[in-house]
C-alpha positions as CSV (number, residue, x, y, z in Angstrom):
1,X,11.2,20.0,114.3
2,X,13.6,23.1,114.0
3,X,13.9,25.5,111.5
4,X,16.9,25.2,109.4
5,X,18.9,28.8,109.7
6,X,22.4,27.2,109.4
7,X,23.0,29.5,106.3
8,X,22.4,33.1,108.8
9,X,25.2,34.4,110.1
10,X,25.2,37.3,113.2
11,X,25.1,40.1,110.5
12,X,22.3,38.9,109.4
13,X,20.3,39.6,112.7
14,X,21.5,43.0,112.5
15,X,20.8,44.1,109.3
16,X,18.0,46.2,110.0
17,X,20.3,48.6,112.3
18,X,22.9,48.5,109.9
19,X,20.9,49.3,107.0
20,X,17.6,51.6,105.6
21,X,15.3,50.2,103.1
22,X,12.5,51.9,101.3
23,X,10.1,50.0,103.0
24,X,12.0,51.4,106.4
25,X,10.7,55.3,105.3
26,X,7.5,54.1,103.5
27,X,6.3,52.4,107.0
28,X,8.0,55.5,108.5
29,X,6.0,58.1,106.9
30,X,3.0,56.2,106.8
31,X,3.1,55.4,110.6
32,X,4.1,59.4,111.1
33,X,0.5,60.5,109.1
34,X,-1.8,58.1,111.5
35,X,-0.6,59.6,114.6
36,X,-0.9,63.0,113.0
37,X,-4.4,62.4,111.9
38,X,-5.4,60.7,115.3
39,X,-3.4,64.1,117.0
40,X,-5.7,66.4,115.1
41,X,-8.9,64.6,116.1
42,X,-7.6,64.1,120.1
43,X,-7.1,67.8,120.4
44,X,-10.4,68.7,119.3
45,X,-11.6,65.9,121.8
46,X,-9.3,68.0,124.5
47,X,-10.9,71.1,123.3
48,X,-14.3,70.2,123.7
49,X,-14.6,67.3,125.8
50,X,-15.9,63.3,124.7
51,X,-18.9,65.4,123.7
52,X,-17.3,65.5,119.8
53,X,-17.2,61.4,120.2
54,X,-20.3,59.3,119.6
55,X,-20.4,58.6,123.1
56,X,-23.3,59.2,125.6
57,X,-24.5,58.6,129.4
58,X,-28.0,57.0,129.5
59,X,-30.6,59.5,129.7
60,X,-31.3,61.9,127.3
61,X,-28.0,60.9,125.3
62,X,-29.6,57.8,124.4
63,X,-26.6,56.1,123.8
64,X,-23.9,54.3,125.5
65,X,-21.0,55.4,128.2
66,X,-18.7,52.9,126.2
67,X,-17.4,52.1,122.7
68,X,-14.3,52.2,120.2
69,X,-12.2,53.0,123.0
70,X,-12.9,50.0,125.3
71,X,-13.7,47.9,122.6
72,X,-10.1,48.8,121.6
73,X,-8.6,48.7,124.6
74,X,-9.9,45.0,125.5
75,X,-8.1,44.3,121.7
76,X,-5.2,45.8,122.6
77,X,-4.7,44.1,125.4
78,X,-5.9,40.7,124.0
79,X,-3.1,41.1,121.6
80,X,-0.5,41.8,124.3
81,X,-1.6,39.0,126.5
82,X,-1.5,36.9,123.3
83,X,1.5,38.0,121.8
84,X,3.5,36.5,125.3
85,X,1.8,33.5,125.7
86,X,3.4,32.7,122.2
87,X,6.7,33.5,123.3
88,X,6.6,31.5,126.7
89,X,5.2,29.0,124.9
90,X,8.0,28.8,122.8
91,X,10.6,29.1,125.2
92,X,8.9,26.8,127.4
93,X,8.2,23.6,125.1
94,X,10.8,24.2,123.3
95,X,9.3,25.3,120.1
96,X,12.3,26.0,117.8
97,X,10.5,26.3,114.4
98,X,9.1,29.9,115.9
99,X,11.9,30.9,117.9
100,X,12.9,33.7,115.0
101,X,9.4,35.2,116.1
102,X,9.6,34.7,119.8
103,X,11.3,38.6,120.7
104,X,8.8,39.8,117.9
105,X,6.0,38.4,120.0
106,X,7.7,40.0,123.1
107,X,7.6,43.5,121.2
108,X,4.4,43.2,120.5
109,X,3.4,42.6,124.1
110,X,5.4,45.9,124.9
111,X,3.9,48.1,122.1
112,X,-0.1,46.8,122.5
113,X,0.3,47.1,126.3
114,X,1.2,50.7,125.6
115,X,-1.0,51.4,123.1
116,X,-4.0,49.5,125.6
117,X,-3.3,52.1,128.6
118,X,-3.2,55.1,125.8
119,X,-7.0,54.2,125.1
120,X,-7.5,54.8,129.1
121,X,-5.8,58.1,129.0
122,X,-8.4,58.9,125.7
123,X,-11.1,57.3,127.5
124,X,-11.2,59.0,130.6
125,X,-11.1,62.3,129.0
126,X,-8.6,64.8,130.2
127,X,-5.2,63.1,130.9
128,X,-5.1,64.9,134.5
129,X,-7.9,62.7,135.9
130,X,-5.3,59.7,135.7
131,X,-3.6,61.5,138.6
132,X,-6.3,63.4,140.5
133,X,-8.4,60.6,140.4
134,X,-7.4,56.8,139.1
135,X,-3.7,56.9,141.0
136,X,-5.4,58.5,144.6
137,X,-8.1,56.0,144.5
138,X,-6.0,52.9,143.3
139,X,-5.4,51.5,147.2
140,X,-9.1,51.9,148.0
141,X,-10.6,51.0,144.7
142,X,-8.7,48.4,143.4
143,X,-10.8,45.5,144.7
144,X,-13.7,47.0,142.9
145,X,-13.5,49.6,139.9
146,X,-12.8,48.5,136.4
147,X,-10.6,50.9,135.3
148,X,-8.3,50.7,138.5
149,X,-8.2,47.3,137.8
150,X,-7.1,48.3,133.8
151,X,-4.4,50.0,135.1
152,X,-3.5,47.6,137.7
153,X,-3.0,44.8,134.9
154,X,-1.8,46.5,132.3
155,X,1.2,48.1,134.5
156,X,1.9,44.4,136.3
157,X,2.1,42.8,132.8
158,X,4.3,45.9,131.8
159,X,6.6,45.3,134.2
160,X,6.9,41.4,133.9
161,X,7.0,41.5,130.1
162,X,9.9,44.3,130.0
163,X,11.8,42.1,132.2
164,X,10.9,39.2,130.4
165,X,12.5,41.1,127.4
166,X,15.5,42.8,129.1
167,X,16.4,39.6,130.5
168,X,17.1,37.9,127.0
169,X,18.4,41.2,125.7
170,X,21.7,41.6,128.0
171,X,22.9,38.2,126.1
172,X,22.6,39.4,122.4
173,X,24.0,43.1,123.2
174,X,27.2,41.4,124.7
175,X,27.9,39.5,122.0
176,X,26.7,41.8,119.0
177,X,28.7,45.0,120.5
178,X,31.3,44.8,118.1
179,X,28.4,45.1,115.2
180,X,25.9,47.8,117.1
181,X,26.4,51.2,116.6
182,X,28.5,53.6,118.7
183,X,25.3,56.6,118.9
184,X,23.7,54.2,121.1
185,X,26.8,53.2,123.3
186,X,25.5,55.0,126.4
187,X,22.1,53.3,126.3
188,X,24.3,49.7,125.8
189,X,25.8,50.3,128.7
190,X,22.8,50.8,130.9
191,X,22.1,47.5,129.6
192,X,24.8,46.3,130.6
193,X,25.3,46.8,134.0
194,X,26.6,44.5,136.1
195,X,26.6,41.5,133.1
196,X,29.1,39.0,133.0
197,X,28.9,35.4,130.9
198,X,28.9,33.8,134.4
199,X,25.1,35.0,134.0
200,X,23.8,33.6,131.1
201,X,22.6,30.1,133.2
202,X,21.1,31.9,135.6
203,X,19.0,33.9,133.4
204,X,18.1,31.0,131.4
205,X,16.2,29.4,134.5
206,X,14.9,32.8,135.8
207,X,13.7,33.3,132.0
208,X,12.1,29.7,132.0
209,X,10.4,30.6,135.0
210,X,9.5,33.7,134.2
211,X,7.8,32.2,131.2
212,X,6.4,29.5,133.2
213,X,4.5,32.0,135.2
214,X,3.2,33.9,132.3
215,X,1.8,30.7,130.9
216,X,-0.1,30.2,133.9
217,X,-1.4,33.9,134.7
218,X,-3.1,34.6,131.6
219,X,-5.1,32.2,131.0
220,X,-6.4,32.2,134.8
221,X,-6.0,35.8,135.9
222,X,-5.2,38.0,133.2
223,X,-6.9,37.7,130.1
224,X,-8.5,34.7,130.5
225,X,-9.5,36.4,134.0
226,X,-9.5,40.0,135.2
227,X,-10.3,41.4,132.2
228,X,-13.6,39.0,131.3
229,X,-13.8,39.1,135.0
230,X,-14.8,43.0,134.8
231,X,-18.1,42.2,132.5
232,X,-19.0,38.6,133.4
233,X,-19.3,39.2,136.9
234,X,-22.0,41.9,135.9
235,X,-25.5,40.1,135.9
236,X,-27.8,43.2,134.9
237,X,-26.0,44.0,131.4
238,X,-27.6,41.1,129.1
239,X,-24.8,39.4,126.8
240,X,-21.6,40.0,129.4
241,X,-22.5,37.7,132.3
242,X,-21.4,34.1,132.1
243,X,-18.5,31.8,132.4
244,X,-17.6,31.4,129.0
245,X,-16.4,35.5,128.9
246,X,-12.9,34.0,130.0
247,X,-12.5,31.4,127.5
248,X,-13.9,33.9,125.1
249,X,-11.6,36.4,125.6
250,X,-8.4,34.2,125.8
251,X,-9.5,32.8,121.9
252,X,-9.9,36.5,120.3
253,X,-6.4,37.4,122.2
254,X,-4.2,34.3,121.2
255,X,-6.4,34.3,117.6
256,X,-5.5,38.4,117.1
257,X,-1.9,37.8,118.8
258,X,-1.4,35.0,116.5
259,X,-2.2,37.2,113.2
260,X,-0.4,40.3,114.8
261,X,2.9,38.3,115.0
262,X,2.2,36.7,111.0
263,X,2.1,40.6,110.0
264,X,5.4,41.9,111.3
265,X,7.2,38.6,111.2
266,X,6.3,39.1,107.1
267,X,7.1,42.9,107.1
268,X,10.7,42.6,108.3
269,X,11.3,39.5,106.0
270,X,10.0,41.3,103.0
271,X,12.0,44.4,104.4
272,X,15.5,43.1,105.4
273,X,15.5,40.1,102.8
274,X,15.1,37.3,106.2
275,X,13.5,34.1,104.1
276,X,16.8,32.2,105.1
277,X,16.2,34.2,108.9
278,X,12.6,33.5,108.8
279,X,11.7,30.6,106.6
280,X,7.6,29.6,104.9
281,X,7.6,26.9,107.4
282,X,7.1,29.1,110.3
283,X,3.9,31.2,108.6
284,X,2.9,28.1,107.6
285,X,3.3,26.8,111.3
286,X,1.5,30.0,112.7
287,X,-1.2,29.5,110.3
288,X,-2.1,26.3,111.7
289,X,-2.3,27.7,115.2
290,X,-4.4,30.9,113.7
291,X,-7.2,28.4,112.7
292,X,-6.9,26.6,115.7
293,X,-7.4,29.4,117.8
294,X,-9.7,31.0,115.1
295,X,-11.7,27.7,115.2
296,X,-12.1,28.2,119.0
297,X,-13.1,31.7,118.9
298,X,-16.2,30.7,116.6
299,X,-17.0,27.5,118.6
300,X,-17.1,30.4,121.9
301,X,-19.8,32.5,119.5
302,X,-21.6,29.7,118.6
303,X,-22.2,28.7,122.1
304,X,-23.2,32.4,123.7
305,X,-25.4,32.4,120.4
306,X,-27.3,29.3,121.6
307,X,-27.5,29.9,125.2
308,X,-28.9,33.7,124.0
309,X,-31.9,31.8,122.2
310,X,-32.8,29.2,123.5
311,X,-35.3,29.4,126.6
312,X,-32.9,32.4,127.6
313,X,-34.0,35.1,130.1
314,X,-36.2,37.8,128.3
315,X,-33.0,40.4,128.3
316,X,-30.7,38.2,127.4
317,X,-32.7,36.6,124.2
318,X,-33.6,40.4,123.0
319,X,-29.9,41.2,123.2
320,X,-28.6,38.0,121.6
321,X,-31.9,38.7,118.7
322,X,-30.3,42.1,118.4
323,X,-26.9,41.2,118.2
324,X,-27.7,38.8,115.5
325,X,-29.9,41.0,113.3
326,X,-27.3,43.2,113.1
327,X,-24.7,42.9,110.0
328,X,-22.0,44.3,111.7
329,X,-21.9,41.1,113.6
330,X,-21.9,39.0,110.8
331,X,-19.1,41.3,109.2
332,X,-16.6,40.6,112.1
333,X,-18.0,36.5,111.9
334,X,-17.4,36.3,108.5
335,X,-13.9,37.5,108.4
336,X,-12.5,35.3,110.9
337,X,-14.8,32.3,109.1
338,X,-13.4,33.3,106.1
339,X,-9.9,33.3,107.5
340,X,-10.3,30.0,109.1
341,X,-11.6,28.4,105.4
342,X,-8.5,29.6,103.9
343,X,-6.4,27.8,106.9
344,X,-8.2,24.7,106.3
345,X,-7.7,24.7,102.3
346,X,-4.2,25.4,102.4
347,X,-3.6,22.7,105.4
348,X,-5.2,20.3,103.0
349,X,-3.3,21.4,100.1
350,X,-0.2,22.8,100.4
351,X,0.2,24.9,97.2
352,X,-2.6,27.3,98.2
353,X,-0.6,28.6,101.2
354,X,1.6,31.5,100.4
355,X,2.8,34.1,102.2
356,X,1.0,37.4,101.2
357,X,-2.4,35.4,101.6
358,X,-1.7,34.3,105.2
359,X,-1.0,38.0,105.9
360,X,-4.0,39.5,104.0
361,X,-5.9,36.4,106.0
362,X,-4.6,37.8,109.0
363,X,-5.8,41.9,108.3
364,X,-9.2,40.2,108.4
365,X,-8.7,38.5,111.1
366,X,-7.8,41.1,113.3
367,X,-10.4,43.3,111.9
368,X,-12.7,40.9,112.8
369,X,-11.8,40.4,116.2
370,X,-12.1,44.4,116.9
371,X,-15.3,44.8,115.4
372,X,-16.2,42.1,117.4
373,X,-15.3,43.2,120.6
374,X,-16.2,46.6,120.0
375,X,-19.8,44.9,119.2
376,X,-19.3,43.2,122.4
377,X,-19.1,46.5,124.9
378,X,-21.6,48.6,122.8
379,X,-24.5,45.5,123.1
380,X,-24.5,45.2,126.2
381,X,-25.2,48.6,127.3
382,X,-27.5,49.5,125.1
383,X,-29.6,46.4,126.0
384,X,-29.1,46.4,129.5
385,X,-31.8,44.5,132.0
386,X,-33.0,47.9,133.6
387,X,-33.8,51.1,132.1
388,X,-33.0,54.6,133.4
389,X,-34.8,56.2,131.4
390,X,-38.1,54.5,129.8
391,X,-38.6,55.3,125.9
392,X,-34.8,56.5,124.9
393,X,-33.7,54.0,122.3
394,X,-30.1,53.3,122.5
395,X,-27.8,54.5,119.4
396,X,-24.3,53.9,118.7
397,X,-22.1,54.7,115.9
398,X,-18.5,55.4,116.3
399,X,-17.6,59.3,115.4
400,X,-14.4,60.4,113.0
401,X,-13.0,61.5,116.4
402,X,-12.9,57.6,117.7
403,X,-12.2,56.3,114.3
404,X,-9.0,58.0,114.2
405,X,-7.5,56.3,117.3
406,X,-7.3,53.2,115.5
407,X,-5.2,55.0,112.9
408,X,-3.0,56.7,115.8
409,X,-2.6,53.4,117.9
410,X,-1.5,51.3,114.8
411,X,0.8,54.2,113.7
412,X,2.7,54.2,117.4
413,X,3.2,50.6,117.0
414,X,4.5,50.8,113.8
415,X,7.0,53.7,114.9
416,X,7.7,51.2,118.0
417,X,8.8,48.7,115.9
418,X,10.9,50.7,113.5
419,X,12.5,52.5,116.5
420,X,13.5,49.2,118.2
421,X,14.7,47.7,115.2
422,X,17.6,50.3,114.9
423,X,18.4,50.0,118.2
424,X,18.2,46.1,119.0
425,X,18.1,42.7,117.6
426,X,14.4,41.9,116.9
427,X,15.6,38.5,116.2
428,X,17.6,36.4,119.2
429,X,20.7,35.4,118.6
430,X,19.6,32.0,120.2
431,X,17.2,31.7,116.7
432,X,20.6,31.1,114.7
433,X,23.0,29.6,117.6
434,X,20.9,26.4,118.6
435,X,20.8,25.7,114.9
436,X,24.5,25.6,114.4
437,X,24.9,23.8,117.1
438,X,22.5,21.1,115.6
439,X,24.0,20.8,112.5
440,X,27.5,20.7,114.7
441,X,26.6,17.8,116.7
């Protein structure tokens, strides 16, 4: 089934170049004060070192090397990897009801995967170490440290999600031109290079396989892989070790991804008018793959939980006891339960579902999956299955300084978005030509 956009014309798509809404500056202003509160908080951080964060080594610290930020980062990234999947997926099996979506999802990919290798520049302290010491080290250390492999990933996905993007791009620039506005005619060009019609078959099969390939790395090597790969392979912190890390991971990323593309597939339809553009079916579409995904992410919990109790190794029971005694845990749980209830009772009965409850259903969701994740990295260093330092109790909370990122990292992907909307179509022209041809034939 295909969503009916026979009533859209091309101006539509371009409406949010063309045009500024109050929403436009609202998002603008608000996305502006985030990264200037995050800004203020960094340079104290660059000032006087991770020391003003919450973090500590073990030892007389007491607390843990890792927190917010990685917990973040693995989000971020989550999201990214998530955020593609979709839109292969789509392109792939031919899933028409979302293609008005599909570049959103692509966009998101772009701004999280940014956003995920900020946290590394925050995380390893002062941004020069990323050239004294992650880029000198990446030939001899990739096989072995975690954050070369970070950047690693995060700059392959870069690269094969931009041209993913740029690919489809080319097509809609050449035939919106007459619409687009002159300021940008340089950067069109660029674009442009070397295009001709004769193309567009050609980049339809390298497209295809392009997604193809996506589809298949990140469920086996990227998300569903490297990543999980970097704490499940590591035996002597109780919690991380264990196959089901990579299935784990890959719910909480297609689950966040999935309530990340609800969110600004609803702002720019509240924003630019788009209900014709972007119809209820396709929230109510994405809300039945949020509680699929959601469904999976709780069945994952639920099976670390019982394999943490029952006749578990003494670290690993103390850390799952832990973990469960602490109503943080049940916070992040109960959101994404909640989430998933609402899914359920509005797939049962259709008048429940609206609109500004899926999106509100997916704010929790994606504040669950942080917390969780967050949870994830901080538990199992502070319950490790050796002790450096007998009698220091482990102690975590995240500081102002950390807390701020969040603000700062959700700001630049709001200011992505608004950017890239003046610039390009965040809707393919595809979404409104395969319908008219439909309704043609």
């Amino acid at each position: 089934m295909s969503v009916d956009v026979t009533g859209v014309d091309r101006d539509t798509l371009i409406r949010p170049i063309q045009s500024r809404s109050k929403f436009f500056l609202v998002a603008l202003l608000a996305a502006l004060a985030g990264i200037g509160v995050w800004l203020y908080f960094y340079v104290q951080q660059l000032q006087h070192g991770l020391v003003v964060t919450n973090l500590a080594d073990w030892g007389s610290g007491g607390g843990v090397p890792w927190g917010l930020y990685i917990g973040a980062f693995i989000w971020w990234v989550g999201i990214a990897h998530g955020g593609i999947i979709l839109s292969a997926a789509v392109r792939l099996l031919d899933m028409d009801t979302y293609q008005p979506v599909a570049r959103m999802a692509e966009l998101l990919t772009i701004a999280a995967l940014t956003v995920a290798g900020l946290y590394i520049l925050i995380h390893v302290g002062r941004p020069d170490r990323l050239v004294t010491s992650v880029l000198p080290a990446w030939p001899t250390r990739v096989q072995w440290s975690p954050l070369v492999w970070d950047v690693t990933v995060i700059t392959a996905y870069f690269v094969l999600t931009a041209t993913y993007l740029l690919l489809t791009i080319r097509y809609d620039i050449h035939r919106l031109r007459d619409r687009l506005p002159d300021t940008f005619e340089p950067l069109y060009k660029a674009l442009l290079v070397g295009y001709s019609e004769k193309e567009d078959e050609v980049v339809e099969r390298m497209v295809w396989w392009l997604a193809f390939a996506i589809i298949i790395m990140a469920p086996l090597l990227l998300h569903g892989g490297v990543i999980p790969w970097l704490f499940a392979l590591l035996p002597s912190m109780a919690g991380w070790a264990g196959g089901v890390q990579g299935p784990s991971f890959l719910s909480i990323a297609l689950t966040s991804a999935v309530s990340g593309i609800i969110i600004v597939a609803a702002a720019f339809r509240y924003a630019y008018g788009w209900q014709e553009l972007i119809p209820k079916q396709v929230f109510y579409g994405l809300s039945k793959w949020l509680g699929f995904f959601g469904l999976l992410f709780l069945w994952l919990q639920l099976q670390q939980v019982i394999t943490g109790i029952f006749a578990a190794p003494t670290a690993l029971q103390y850390a799952t006891e832990v973990k469960l005694s602490t109503p943080v845990y049940w916070l992040a749980i109960g959101l994404v339960g909640l989430g998933l209830l609402y899914v359920f009772a509005a797939a049962l009965k259709a008048s429940l579902f609206s609109i500004p409850r899926i999106v509100a259903v997916s704010f929790a969701v994606l504040a669950g999956t942080l917390i969780e994740k967050t949870l994830f990295v901080v538990e199992g260093l502070q319950h490790p299955q050796f002790m450096l330092y007998d009698g220091v109790p482990g102690n975590y909370i995240p500081s102002p300084v950390e807390l701020s990122s969040i603000l700062g990292a959700l700001g630049i992907v709001v200011l992505f978005f608004l950017t890239v909307s003046k610039v390009i179509p965040v809707v393919e022209l595809h979404a409104i030509e395969d319908n008219h041809e439909e309704v043609r034939d």
